[in-house]
N, CA, C and O atoms as CSV, one atom per row, in Angstrom:
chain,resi,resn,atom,element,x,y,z
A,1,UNK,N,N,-15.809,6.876,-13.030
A,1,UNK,CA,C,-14.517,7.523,-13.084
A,1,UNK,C,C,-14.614,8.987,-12.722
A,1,UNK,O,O,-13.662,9.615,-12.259
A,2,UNK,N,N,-15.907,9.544,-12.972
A,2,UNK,CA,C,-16.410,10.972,-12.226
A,2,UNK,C,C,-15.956,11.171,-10.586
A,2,UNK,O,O,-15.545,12.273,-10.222
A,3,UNK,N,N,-16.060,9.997,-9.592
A,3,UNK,CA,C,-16.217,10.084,-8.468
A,3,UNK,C,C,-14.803,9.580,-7.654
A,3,UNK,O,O,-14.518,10.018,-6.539
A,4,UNK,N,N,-13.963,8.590,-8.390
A,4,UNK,CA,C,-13.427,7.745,-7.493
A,4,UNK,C,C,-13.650,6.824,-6.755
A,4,UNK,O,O,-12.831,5.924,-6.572
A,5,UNK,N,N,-14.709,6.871,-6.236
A,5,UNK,CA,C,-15.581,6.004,-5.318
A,5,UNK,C,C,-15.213,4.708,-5.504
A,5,UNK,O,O,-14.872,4.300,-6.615
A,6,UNK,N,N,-15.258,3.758,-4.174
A,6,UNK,CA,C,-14.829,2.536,-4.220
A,6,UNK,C,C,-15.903,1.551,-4.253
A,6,UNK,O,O,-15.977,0.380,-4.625
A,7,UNK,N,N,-16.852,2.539,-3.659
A,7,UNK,CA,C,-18.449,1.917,-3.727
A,7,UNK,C,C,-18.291,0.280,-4.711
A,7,UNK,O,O,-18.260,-0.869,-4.271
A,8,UNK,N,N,-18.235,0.644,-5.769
A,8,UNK,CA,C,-18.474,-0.658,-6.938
A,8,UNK,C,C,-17.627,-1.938,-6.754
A,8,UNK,O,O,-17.998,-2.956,-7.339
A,9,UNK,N,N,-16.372,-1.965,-5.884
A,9,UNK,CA,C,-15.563,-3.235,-5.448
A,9,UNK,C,C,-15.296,-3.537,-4.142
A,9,UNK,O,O,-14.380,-4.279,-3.787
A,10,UNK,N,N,-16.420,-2.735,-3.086
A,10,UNK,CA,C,-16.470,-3.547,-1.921
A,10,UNK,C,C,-16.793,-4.569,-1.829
A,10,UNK,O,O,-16.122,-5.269,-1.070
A,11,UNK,N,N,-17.997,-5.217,-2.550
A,11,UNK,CA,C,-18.331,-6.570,-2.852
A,11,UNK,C,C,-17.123,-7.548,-3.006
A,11,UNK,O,O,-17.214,-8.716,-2.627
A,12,UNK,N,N,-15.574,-6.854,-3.783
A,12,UNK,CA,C,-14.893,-7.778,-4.249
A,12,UNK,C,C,-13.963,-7.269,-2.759
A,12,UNK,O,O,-13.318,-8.030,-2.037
A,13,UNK,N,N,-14.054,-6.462,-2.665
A,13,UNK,CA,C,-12.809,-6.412,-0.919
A,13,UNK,C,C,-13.453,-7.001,-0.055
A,13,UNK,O,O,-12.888,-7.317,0.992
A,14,UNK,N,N,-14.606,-7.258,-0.241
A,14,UNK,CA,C,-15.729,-8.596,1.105
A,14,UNK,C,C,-15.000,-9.912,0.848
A,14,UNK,O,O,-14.450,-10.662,1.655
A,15,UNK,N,N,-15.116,-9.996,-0.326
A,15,UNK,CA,C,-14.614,-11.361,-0.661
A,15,UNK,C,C,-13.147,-11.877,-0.028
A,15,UNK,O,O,-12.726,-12.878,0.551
A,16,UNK,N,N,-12.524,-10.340,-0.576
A,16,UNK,CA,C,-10.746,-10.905,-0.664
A,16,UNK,C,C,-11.077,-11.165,1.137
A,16,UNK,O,O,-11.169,-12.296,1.614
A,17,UNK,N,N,-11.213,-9.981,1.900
A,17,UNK,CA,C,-10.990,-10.321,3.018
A,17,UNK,C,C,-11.739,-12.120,3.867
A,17,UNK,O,O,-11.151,-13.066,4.391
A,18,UNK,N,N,-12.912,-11.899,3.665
A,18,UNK,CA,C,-13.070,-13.017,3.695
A,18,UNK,C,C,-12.733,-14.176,3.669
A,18,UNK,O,O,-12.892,-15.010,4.561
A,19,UNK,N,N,-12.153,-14.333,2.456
A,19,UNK,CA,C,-10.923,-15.103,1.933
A,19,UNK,C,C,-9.408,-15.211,2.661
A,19,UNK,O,O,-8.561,-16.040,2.331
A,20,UNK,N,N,-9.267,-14.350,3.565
A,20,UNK,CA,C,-7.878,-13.876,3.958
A,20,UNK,C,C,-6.892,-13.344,3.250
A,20,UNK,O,O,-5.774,-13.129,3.717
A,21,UNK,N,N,-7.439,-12.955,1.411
A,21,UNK,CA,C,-6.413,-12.734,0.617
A,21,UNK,C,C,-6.398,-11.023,0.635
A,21,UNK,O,O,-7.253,-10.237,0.225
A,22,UNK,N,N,-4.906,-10.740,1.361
A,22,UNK,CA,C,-5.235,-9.228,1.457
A,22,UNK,C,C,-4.780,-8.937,-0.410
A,22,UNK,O,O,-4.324,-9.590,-1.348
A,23,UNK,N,N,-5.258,-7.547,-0.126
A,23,UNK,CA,C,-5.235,-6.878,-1.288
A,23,UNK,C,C,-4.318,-5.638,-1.342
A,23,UNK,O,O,-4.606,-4.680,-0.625
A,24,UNK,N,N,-3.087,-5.583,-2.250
A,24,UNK,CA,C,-2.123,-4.466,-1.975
A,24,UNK,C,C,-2.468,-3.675,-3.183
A,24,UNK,O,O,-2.472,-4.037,-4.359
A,25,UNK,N,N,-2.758,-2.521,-2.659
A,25,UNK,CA,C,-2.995,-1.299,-3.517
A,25,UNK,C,C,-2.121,-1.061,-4.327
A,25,UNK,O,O,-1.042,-1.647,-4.240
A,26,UNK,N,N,-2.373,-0.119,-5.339
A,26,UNK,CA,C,-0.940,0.652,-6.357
A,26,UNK,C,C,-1.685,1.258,-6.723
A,26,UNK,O,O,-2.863,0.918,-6.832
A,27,UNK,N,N,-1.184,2.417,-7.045
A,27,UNK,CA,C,-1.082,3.912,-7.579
A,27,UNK,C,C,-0.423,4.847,-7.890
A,27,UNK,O,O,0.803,4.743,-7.935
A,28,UNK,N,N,-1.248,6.341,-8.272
A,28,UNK,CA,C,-0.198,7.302,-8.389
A,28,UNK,C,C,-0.249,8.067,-6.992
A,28,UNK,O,O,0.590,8.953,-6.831
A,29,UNK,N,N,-0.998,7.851,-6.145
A,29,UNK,CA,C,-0.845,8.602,-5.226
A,29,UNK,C,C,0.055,8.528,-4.547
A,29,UNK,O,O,0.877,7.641,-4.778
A,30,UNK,N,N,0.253,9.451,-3.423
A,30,UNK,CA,C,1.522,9.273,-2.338
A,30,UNK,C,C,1.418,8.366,-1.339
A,30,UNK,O,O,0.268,8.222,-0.925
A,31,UNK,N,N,2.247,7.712,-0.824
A,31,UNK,CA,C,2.463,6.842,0.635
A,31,UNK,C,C,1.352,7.605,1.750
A,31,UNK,O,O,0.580,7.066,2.544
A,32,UNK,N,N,1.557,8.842,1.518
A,32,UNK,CA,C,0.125,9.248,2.582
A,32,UNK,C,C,-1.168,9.111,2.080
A,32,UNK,O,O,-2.046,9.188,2.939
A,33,UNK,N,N,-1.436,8.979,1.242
A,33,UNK,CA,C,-2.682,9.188,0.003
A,33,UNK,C,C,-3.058,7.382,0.626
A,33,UNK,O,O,-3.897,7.213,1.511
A,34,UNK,N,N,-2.492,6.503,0.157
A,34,UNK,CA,C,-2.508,5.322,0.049
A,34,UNK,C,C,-3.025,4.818,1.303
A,34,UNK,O,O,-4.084,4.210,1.452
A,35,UNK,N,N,-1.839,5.251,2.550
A,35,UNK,CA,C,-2.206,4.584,4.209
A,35,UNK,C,C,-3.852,5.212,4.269
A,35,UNK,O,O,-4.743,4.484,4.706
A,36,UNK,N,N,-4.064,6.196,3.934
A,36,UNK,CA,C,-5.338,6.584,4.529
A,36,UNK,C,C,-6.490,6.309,3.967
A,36,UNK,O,O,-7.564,6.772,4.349
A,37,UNK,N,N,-6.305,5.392,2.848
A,37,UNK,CA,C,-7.305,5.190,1.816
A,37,UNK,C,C,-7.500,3.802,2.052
A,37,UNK,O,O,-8.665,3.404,2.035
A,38,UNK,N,N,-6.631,3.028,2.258
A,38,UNK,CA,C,-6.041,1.500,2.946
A,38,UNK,C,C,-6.550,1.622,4.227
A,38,UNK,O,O,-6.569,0.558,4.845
A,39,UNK,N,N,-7.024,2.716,4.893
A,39,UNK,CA,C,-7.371,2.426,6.214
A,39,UNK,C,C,-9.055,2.778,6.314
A,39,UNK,O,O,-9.664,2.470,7.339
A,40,UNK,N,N,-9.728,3.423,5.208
A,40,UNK,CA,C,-11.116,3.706,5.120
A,40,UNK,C,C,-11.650,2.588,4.500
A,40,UNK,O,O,-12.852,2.411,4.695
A,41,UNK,N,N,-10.790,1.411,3.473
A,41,UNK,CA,C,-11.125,0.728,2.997
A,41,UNK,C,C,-10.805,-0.446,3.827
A,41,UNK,O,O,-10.760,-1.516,3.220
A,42,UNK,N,N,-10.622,-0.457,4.830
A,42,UNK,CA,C,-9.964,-1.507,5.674
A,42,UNK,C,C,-9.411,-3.133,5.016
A,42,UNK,O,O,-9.571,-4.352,5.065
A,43,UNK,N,N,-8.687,-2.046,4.422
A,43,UNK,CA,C,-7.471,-3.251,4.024
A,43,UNK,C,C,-6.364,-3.129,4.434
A,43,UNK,O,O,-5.547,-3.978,4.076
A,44,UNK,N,N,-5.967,-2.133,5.251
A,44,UNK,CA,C,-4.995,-2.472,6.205
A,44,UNK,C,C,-5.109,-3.780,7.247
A,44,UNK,O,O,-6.061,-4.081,7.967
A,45,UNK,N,N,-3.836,-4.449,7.089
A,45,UNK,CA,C,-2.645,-3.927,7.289
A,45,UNK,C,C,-2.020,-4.953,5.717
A,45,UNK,O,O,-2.193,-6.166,5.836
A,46,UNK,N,N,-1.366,-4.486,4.399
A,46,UNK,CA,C,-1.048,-5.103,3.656
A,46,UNK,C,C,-0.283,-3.933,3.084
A,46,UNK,O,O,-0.558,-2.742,3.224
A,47,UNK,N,N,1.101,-4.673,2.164
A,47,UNK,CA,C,1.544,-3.838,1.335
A,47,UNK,C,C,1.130,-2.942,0.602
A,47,UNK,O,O,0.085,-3.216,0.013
A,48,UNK,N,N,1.766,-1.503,0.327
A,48,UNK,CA,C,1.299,-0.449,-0.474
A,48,UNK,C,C,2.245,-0.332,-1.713
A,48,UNK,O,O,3.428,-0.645,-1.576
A,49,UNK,N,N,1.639,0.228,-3.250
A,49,UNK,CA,C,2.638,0.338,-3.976
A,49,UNK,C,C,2.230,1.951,-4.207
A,49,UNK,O,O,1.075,2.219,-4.540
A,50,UNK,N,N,3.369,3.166,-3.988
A,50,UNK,CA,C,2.437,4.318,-4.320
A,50,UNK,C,C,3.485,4.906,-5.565
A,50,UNK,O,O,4.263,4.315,-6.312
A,51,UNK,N,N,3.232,5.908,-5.462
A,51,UNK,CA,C,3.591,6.788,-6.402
A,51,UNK,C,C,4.511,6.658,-8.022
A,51,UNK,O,O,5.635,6.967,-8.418
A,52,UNK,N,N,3.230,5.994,-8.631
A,52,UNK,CA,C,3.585,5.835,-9.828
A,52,UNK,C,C,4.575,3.987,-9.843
A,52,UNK,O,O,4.716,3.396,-10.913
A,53,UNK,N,N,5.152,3.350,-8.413
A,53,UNK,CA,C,5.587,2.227,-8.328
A,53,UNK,C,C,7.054,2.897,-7.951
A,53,UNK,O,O,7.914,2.261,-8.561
A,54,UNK,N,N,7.598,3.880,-7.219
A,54,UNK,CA,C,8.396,4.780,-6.777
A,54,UNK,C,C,8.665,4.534,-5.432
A,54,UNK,O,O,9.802,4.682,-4.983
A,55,UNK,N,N,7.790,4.198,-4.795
A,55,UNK,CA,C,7.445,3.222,-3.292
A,55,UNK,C,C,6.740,2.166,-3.231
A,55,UNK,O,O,5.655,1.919,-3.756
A,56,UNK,N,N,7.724,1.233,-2.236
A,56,UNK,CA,C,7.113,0.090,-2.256
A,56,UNK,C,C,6.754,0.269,-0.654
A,56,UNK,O,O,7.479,1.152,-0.196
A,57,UNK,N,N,6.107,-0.135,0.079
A,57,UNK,CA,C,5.975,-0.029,1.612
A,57,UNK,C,C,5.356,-1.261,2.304
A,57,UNK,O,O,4.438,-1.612,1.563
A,58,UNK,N,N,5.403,-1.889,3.116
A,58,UNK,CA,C,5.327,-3.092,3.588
A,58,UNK,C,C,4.971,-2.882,5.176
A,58,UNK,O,O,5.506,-2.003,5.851
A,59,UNK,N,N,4.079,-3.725,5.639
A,59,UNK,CA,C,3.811,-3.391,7.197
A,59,UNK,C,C,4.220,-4.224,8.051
A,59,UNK,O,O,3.909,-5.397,7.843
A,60,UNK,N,N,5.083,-3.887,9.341
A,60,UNK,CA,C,5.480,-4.762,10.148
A,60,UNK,C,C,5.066,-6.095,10.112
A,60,UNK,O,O,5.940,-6.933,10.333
A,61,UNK,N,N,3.885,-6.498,9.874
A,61,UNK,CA,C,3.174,-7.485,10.782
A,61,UNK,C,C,3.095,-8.658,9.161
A,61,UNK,O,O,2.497,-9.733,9.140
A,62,UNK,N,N,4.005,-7.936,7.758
A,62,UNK,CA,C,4.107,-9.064,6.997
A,62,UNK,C,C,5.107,-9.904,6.991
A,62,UNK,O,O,5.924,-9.619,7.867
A,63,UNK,N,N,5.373,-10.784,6.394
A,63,UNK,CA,C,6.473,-11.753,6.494
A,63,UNK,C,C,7.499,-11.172,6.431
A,63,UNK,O,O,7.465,-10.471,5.421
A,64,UNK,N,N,8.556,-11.045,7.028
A,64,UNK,CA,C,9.663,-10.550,6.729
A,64,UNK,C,C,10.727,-10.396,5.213
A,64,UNK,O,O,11.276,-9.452,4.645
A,65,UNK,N,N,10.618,-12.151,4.938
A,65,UNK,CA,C,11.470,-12.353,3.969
A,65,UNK,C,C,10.792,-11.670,2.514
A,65,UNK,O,O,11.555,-11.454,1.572
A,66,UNK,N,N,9.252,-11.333,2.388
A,66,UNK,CA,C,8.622,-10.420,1.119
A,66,UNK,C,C,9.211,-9.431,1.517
A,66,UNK,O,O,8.986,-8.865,0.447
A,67,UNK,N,N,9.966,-8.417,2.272
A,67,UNK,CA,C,10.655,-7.458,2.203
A,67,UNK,C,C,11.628,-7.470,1.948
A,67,UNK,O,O,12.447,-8.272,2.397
A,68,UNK,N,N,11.949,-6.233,0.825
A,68,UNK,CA,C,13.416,-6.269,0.566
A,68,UNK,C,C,14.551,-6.029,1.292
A,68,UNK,O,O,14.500,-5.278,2.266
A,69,UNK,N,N,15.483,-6.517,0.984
A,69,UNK,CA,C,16.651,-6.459,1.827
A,69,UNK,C,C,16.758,-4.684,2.287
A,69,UNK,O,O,16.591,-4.162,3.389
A,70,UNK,N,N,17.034,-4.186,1.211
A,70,UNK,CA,C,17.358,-2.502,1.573
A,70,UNK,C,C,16.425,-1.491,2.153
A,70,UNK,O,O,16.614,-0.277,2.230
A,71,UNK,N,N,15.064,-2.393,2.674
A,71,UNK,CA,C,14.026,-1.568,2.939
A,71,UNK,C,C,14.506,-0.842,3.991
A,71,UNK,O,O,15.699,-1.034,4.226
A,72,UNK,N,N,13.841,0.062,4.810
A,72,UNK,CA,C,14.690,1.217,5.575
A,72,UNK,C,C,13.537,1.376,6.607
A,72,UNK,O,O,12.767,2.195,6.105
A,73,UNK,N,N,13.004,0.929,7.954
A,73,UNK,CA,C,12.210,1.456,9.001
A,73,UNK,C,C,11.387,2.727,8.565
A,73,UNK,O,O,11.845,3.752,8.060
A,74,UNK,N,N,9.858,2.396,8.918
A,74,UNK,CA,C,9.091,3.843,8.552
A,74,UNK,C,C,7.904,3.251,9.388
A,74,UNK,O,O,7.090,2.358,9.153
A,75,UNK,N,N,8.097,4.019,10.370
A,75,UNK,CA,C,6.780,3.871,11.101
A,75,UNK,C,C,6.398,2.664,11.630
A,75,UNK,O,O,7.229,2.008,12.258
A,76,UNK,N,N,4.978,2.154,11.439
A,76,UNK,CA,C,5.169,0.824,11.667
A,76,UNK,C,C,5.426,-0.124,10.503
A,76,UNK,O,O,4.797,-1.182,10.463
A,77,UNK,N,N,6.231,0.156,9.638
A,77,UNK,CA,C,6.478,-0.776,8.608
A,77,UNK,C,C,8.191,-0.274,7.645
A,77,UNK,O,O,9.147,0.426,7.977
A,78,UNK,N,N,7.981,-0.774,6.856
A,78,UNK,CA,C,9.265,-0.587,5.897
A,78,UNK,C,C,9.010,-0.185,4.559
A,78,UNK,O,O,8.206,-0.627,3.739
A,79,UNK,N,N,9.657,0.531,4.503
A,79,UNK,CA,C,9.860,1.370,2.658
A,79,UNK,C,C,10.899,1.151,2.039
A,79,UNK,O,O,11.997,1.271,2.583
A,80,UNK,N,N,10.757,0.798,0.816
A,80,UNK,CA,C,11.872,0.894,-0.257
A,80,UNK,C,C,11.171,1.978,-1.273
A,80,UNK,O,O,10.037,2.084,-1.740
A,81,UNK,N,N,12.395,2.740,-1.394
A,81,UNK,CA,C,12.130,4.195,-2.468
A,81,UNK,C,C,12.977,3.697,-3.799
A,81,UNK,O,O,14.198,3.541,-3.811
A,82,UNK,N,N,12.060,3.471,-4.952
A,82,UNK,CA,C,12.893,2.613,-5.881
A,82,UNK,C,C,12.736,4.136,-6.686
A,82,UNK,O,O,13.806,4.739,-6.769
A,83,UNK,N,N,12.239,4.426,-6.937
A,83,UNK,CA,C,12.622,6.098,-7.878
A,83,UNK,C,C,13.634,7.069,-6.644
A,83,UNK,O,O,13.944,6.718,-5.505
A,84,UNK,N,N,13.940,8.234,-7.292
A,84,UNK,CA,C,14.399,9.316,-7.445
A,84,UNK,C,C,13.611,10.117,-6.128
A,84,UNK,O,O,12.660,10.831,-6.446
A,85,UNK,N,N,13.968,10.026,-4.667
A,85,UNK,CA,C,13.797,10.491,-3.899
A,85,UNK,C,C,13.668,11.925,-4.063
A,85,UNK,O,O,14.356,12.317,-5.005
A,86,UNK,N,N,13.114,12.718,-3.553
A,86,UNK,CA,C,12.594,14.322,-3.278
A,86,UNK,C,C,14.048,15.134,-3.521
A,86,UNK,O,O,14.577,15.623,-4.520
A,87,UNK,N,N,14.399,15.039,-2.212
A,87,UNK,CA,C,15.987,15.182,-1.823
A,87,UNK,C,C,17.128,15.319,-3.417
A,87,UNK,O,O,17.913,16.214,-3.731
A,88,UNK,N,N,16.768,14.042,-4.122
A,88,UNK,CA,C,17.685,14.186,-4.861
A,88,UNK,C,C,16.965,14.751,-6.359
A,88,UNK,O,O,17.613,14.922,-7.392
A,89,UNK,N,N,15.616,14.972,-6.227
A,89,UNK,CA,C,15.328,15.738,-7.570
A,89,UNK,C,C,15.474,17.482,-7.001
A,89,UNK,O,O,15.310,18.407,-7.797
């Protein structure tokens, strides 16, 4: 818990992938925090949950109908902002 390091569950992200079972992150970090951490850990391309569960984000290339209706275009994928957007705090 000193480091962060993911070192100790690549063994288990060998597996998932292996498996084909992607693995969707959650955290407190931000939607940027997340894509870039999802992309060193190459578990992209799969849903992100970030900030505290405040964003949900979803990537083009998943099923459509697991996205929510109100999700809103972002990049190559879709976001739903279920907290209290920037803007409005």
């Amino acid at each position: 818990h000193h480091t962060y390091s993911a070192e100790p569950a690549r063994p288990a992200l060998a597996a998932a992938h292996a498996a084909g079972v992607p693995v969707v992150m959650c955290s407190s970090k931000t939607r940027a925090e997340m894509h870039a951490l999802a992309r060193r850990l190459a578990l992209a391309p799969a849903p992100l949950i970030a900030e505290n569960g405040s964003v949900v984000w979803w990537p083009t290339t998943w099923p459509r109908d697991a996205v929510e209706a109100d999700a809103s275009p972002d990049g190559d994928g879709y976001i739903s902002v279920l907290g209290a957007t920037a803007a409005d705090l």
